[in-house]
MARNU-322866 format. One record per residue: residue number from 1; x, y, z of N, C-alpha, C in turn; residue in three letters. Coordinates in Angstrom, 3 decimals. Atoms other than C-alpha are relative to their C-alpha. Example, Ala and Ser with C-alpha at 12.3 -4.5 7.8 and 13.67 -1.06 7.14 Angstrom:
2
R  nr   n.east  n.north     n.up  ca.east ca.north    ca.up   c.east  c.north     c.up rest
R   1    0.890   -1.190    0.000   12.300   -4.500    7.800    0.900    1.200    0.000  ALA
R   2   -0.820   -1.190   -0.060   13.670   -1.060    7.140   -0.770    1.090    0.730  SER
This chain:
202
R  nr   n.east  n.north     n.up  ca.east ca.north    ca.up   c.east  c.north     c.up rest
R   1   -0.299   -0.424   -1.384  -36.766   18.104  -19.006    1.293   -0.663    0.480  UNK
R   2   -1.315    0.823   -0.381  -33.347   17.316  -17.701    0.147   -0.502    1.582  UNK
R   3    0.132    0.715   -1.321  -32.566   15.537  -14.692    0.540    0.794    1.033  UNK
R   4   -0.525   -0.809   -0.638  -32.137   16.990  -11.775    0.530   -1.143    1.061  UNK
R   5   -0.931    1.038   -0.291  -29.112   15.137   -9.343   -1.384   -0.920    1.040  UNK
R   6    0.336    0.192   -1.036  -32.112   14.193   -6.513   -1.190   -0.936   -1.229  UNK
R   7    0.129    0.660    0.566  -33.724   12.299   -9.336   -0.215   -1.547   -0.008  UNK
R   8   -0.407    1.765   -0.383  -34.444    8.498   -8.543    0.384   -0.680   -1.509  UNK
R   9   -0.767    0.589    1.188  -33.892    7.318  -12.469    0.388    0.950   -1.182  UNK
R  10   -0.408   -0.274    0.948  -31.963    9.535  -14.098   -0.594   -0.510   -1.370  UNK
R  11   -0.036    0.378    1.320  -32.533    9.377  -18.125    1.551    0.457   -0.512  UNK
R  12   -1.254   -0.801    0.487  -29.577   11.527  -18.981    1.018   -1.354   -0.844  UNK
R  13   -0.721    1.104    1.150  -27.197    9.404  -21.408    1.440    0.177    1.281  UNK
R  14   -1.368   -0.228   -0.998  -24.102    8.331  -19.015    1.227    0.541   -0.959  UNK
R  15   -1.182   -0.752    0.458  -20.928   10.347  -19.346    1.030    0.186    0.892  UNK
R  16   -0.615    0.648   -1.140  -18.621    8.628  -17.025    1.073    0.836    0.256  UNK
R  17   -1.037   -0.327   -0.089  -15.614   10.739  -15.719    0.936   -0.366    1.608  UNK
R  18   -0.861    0.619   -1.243  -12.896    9.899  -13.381    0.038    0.887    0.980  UNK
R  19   -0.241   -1.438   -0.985  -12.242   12.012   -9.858    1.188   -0.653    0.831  UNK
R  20   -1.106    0.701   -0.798   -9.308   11.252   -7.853    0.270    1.197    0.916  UNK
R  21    0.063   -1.019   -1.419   -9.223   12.832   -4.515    0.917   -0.446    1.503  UNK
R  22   -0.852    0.018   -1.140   -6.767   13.023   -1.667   -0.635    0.040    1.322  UNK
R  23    0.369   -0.416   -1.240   -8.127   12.789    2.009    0.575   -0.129    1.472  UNK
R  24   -0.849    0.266   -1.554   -5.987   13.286    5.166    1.194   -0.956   -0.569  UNK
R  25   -0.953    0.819    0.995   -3.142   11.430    3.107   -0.379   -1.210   -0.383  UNK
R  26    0.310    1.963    0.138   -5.512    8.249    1.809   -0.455    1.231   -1.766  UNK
R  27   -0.185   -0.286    1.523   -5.273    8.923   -2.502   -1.181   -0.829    0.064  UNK
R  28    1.075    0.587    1.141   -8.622    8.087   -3.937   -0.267    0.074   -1.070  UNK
R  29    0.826   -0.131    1.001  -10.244    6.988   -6.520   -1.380   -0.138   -0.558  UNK
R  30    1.466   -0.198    0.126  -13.775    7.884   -8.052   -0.663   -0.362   -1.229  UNK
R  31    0.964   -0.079    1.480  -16.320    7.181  -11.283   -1.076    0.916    0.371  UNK
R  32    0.835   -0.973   -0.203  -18.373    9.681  -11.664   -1.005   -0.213   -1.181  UNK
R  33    0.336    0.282    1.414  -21.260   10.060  -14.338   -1.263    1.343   -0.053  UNK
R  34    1.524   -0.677    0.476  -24.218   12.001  -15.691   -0.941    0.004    0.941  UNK
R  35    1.160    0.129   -0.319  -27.442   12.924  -13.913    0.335   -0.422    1.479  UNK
R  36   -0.103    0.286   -1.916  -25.619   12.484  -10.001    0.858    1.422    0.069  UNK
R  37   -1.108   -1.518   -0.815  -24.082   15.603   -8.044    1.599   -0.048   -0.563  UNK
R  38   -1.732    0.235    0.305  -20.507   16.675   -9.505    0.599   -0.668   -0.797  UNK
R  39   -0.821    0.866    1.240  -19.596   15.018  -12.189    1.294    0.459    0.250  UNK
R  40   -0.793   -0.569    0.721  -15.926   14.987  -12.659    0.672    0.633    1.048  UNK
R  41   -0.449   -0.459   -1.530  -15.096   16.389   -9.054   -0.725   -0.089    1.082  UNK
R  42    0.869   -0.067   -1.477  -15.682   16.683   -5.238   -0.149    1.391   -0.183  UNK
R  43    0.489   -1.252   -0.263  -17.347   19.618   -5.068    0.822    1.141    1.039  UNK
R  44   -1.381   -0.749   -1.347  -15.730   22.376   -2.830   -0.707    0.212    1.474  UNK
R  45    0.939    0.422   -1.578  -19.136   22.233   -0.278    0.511   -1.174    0.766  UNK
R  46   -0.630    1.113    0.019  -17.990   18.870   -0.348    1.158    0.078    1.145  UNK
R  47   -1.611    0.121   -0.411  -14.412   19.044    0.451    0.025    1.257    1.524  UNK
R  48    0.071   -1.105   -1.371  -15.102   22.118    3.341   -0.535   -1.210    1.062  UNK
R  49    1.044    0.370   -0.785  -17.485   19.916    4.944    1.230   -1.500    0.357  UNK
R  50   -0.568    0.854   -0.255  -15.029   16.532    4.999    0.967    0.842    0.944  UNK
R  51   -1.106   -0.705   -0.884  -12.206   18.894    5.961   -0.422    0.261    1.549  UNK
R  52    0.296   -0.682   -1.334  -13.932   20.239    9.334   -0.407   -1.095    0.535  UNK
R  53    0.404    1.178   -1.010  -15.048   16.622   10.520    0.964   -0.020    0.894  UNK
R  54   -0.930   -0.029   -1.270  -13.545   15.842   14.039    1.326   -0.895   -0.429  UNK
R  55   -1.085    0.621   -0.229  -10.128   14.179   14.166   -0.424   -1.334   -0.175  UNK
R  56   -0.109    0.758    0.067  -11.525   11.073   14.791   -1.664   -0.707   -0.169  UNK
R  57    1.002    0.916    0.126  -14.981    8.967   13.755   -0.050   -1.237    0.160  UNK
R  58    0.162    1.525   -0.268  -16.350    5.738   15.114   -1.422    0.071    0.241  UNK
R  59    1.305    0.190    0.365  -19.385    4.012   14.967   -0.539   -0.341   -0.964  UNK
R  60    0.673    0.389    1.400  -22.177    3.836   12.254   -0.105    1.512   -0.620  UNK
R  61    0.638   -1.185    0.911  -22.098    6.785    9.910   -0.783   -0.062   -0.789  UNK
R  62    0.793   -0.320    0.907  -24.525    8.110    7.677    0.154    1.100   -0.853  UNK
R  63   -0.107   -1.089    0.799  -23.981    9.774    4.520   -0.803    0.323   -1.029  UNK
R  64    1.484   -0.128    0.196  -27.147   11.141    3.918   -0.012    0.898   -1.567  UNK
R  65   -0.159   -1.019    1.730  -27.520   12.065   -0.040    1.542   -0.385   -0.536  UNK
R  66   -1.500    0.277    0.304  -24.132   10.632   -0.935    0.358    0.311   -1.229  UNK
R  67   -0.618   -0.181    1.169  -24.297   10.917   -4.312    0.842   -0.923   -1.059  UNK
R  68   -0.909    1.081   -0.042  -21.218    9.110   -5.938    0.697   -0.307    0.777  UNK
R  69   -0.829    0.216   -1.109  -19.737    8.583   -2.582    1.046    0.203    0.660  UNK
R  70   -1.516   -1.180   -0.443  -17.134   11.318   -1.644    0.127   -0.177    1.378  UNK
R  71    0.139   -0.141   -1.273  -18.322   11.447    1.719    0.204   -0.930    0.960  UNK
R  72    0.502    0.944   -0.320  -19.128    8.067    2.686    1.447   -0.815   -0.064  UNK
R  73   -1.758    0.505    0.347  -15.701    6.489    0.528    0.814    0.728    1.245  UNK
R  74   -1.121   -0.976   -0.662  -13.630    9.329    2.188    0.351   -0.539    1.574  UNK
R  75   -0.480    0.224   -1.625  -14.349    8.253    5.972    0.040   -1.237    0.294  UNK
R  76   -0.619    1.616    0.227  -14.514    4.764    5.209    1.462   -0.165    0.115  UNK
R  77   -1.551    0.228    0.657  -10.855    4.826    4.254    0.751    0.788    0.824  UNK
R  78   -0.482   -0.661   -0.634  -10.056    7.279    6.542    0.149   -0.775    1.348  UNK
R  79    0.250    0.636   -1.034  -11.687    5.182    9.637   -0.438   -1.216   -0.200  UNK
R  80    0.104    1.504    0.473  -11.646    1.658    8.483   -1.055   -0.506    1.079  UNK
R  81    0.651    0.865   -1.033  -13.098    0.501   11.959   -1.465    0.483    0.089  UNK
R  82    1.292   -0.755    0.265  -16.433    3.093   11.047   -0.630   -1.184   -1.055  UNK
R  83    0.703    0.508    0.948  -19.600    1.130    9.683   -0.510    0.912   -0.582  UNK
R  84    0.676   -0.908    0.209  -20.694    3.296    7.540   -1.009   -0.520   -0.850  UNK
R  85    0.995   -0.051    0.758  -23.880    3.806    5.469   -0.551    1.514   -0.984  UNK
R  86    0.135   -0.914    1.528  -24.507    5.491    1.859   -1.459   -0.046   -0.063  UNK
R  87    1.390    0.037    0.855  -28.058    6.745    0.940   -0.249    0.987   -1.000  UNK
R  88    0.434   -0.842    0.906  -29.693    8.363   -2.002   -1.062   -0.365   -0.451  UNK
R  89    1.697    0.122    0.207  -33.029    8.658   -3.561    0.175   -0.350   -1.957  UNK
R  90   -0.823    0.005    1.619  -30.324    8.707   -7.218   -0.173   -1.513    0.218  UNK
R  91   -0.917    1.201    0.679  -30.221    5.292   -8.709    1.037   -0.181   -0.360  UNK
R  92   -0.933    0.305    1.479  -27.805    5.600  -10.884    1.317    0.552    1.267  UNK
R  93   -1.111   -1.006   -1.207  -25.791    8.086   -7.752    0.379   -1.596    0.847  UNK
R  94   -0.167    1.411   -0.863  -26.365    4.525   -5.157    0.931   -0.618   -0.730  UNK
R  95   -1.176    0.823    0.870  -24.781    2.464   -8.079    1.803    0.274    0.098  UNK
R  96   -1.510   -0.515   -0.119  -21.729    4.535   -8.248    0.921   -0.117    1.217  UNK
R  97   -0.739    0.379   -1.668  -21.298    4.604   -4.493    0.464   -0.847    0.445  UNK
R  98   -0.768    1.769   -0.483  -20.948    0.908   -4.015    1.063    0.249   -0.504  UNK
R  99   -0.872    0.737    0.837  -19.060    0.450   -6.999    1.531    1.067    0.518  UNK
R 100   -1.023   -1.100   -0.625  -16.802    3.783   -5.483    0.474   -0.720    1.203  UNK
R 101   -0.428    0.083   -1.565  -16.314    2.110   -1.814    0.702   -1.265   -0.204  UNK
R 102   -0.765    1.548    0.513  -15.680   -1.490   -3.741    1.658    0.253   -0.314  UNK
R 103   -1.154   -0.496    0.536  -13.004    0.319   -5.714    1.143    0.591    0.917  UNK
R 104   -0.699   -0.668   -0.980  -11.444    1.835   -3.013    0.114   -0.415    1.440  UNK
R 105   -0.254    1.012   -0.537  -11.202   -1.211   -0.869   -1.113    0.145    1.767  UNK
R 106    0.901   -0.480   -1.402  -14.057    0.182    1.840   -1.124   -0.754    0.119  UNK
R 107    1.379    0.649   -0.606  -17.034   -1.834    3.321   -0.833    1.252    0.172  UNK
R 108    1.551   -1.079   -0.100  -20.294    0.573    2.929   -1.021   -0.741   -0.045  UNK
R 109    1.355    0.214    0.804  -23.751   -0.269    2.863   -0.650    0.916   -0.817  UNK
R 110    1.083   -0.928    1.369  -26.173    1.460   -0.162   -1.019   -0.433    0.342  UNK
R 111    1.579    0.094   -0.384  -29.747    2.026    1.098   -1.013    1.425   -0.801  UNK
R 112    0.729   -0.545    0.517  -31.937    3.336   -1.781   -1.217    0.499    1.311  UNK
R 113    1.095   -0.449   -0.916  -34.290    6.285    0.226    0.194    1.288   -0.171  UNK
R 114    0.469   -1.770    0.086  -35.809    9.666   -0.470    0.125    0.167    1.995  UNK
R 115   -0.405   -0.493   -1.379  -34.506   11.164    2.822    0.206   -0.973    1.030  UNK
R 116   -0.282    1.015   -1.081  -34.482    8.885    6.091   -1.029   -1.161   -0.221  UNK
R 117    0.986    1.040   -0.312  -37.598    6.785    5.206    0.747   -1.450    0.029  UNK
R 118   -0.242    1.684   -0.215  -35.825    3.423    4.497    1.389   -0.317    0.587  UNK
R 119   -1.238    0.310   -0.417  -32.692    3.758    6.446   -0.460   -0.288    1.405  UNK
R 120   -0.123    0.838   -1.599  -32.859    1.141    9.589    1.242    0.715    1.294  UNK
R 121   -1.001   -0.616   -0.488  -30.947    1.942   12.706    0.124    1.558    0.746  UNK
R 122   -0.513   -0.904    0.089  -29.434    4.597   14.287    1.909    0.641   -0.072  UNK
R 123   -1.130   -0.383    0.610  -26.012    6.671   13.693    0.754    0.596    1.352  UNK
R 124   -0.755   -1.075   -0.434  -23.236    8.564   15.707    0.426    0.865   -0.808  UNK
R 125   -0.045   -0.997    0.919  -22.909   10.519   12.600   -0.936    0.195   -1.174  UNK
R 126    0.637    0.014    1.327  -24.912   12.066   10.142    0.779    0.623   -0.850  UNK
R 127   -0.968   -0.571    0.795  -23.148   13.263    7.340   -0.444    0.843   -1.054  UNK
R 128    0.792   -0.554    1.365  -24.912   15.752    4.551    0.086    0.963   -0.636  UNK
R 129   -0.244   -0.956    1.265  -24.164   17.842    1.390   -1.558    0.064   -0.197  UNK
R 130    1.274    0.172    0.621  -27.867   18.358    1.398   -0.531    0.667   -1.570  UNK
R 131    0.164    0.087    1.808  -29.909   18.660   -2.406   -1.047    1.419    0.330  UNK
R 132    1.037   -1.272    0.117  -30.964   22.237   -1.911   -0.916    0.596   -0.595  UNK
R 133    0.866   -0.792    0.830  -32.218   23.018   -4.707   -1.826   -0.876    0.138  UNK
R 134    1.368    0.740   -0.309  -34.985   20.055   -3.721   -1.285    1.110    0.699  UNK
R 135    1.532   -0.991    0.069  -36.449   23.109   -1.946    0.181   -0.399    1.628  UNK
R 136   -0.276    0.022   -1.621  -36.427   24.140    2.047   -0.914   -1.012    0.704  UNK
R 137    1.137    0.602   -0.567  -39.359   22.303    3.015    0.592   -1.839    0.243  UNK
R 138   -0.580    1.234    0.475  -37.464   19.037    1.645    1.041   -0.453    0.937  UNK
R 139   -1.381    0.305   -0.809  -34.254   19.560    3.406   -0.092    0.386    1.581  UNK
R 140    0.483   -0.433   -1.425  -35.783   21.011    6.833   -0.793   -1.146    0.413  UNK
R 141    0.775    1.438   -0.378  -37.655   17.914    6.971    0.939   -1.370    0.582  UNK
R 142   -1.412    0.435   -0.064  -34.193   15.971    6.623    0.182   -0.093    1.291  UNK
R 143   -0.621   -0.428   -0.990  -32.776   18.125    9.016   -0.975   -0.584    1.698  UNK
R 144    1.296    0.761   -0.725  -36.194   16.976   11.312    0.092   -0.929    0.907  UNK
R 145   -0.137    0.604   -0.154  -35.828   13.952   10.916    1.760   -1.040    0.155  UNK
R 146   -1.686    0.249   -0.506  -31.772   13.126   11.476   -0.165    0.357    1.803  UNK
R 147   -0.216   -0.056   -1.501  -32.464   14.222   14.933   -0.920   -1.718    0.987  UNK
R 148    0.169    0.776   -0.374  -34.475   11.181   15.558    1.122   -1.553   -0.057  UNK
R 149   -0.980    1.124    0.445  -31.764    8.752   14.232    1.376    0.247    0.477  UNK
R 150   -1.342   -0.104   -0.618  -28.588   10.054   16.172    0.358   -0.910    1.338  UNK
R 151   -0.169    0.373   -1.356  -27.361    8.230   19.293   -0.177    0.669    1.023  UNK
R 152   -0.398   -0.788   -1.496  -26.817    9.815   22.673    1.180    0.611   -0.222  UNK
R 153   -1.076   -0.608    0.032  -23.596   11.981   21.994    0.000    0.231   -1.526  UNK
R 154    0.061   -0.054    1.197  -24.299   11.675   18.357    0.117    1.378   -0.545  UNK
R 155    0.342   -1.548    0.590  -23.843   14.668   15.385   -0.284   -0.267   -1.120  UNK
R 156    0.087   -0.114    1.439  -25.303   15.899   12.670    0.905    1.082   -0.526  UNK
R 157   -1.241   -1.372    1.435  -22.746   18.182    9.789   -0.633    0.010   -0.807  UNK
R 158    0.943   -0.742    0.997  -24.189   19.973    7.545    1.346    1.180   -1.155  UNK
R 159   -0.423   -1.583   -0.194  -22.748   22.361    5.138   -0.908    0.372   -1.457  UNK
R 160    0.488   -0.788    0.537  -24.350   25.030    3.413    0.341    0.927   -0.510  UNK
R 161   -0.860   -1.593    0.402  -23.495   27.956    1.212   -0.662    1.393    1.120  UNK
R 162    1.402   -0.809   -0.263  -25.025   31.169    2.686   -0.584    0.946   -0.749  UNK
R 163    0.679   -0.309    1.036  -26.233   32.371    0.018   -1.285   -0.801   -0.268  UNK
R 164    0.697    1.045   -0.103  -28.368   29.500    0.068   -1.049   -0.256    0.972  UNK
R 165    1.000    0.343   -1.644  -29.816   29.982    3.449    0.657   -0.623    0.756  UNK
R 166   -0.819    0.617   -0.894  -27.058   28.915    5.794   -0.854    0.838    1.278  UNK
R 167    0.661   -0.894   -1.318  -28.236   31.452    8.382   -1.356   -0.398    0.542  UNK
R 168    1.109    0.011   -0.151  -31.447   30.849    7.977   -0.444   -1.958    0.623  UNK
R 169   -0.134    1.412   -1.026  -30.915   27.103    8.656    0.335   -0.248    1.340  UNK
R 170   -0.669    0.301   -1.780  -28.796   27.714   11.781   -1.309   -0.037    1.110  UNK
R 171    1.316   -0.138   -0.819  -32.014   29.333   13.117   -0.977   -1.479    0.083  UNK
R 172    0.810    1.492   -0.593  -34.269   26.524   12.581    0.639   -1.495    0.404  UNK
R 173   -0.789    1.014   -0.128  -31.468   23.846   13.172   -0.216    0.202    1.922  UNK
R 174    0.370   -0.577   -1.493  -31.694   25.928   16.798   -1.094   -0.631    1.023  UNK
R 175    1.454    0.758   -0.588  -35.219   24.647   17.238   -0.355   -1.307    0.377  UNK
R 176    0.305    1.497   -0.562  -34.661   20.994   17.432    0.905   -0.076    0.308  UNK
R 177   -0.677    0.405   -0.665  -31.054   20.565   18.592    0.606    0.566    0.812  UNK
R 178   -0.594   -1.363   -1.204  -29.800   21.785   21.937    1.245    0.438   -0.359  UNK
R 179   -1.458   -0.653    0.225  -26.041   22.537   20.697    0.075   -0.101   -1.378  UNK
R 180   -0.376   -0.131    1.527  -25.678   23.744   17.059    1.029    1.107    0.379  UNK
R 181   -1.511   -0.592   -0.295  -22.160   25.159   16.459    0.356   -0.002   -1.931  UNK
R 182   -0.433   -0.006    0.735  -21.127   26.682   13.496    1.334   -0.592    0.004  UNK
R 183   -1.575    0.512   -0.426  -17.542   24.522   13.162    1.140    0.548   -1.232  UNK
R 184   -0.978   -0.573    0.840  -16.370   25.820    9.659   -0.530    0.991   -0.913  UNK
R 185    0.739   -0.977    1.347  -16.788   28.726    6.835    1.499    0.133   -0.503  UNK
R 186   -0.536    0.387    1.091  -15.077   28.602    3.955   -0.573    0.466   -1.592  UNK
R 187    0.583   -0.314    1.363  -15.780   30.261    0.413   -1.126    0.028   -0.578  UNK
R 188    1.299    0.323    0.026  -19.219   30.922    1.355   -0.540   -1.174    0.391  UNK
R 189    0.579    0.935   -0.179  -19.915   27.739    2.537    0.038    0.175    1.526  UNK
R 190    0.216   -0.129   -1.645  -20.833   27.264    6.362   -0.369   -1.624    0.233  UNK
R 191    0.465    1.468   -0.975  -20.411   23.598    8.423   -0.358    0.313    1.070  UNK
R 192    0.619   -0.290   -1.085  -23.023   23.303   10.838    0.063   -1.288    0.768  UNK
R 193    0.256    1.085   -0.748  -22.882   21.031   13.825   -1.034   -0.077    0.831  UNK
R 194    1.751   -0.656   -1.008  -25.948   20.088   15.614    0.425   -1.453    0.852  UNK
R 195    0.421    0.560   -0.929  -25.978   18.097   18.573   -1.102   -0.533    1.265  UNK
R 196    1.395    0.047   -1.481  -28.797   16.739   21.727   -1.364    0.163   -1.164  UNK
R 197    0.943   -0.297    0.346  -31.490   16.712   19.287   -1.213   -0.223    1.219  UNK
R 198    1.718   -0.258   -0.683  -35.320   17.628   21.245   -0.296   -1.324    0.070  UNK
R 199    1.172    1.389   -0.096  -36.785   14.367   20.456    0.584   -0.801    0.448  UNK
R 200   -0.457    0.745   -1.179  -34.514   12.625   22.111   -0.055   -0.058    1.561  UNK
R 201    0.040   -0.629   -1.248  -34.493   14.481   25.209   -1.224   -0.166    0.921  UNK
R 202    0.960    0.261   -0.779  -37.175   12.775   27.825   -0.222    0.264    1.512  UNK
């Protein structure tokens, strides 16, 4: 059975490749490996979804499912004065992330956690390439629970193919946060912004 990226210990035999990625003019660099999202590149969900973030981030981010740390590195380095925070449910994905934010001179924390359970805190950003193929139930749960962990002005980004069920997310994204805003589409892919989540709202 081969691994699939949402995987907490990979087996897969590592097969390390390099990624080097440009963001807003900051040149990175990446390790990538076996048995985590993307080997070998930022994905192009990826790269839509960084591209359409606002102008400017501050605060504590969260880059929920990070992977090897495209997301997480990227706004680190972008917004030095951002604390951010890396999670994944990947071992082997967490590993990379540090060793990605080390390499690329960024302060992150890495908080091993199948979805929000062990991440302390809350965020002014959530950040997520979610692991679709985990299955709607998985990632609607996510989506759920991110509304409890935002600040007061806080957002969650999302992006989705729609092929995938972008549409079908907007709708239930609808149901718990008062302002969802499609902000980008792009080669089939769709960034969703969700704002005011319900459970905040007393």
């Amino acid at each position: 059975m081969n691994d699939h990226y949402y995987t907490q210990n990979p087996t897969s035999e590592h097969k390390y490749a390099p990624c080097d990625y440009v963001y807003r003019g900051h040149q990175l660099h990446f390790t990538t490996d076996a048995g985590v999202f993307s080997r070998g590149e930022v994905d192009y969900g990826t790269d839509v979804l960084l591209n359409a973030l606002p102008d400017a981030l501050a605060g504590r981010i969260l880059d929920l499912g990070c992977g090897w740390g495209a997301v997480g590195v990227s706004v680190g380095k972008c917004w030095p004065g951002c604390a951010v925070v890396m999670s994944d449910v990947n071992e082997r994905a967490l590993e990379l992330a540090g060793k990605n934010a080390r390499a690329n001179g960024v302060t992150a924390q890495t908080v091993l956690s199948d979805g929000l359970a062990n991440i302390p805190g809350d965020f002014n950003a959530v950040i997520t390439n979610p692991p679709i193929r985990a299955g709607k139930q998985v990632i609607y749960g996510m989506f759920r629970d991110c509304a409890g962990k935002l600040r007061k002005g806080g957002a969650l980004y999302i992006v989705i193919r729609k092929q995938q069920g972008a549409e079908s997310a907007l709708k239930f994204l609808k149901t718990i946060y008062q302002d969802v805003e499609t902000i980008e589409k792009s080669g089939g892919f769709w960034v969703i912004q969700c704002k005011g989540g319900m459970e905040n709202e007393v």
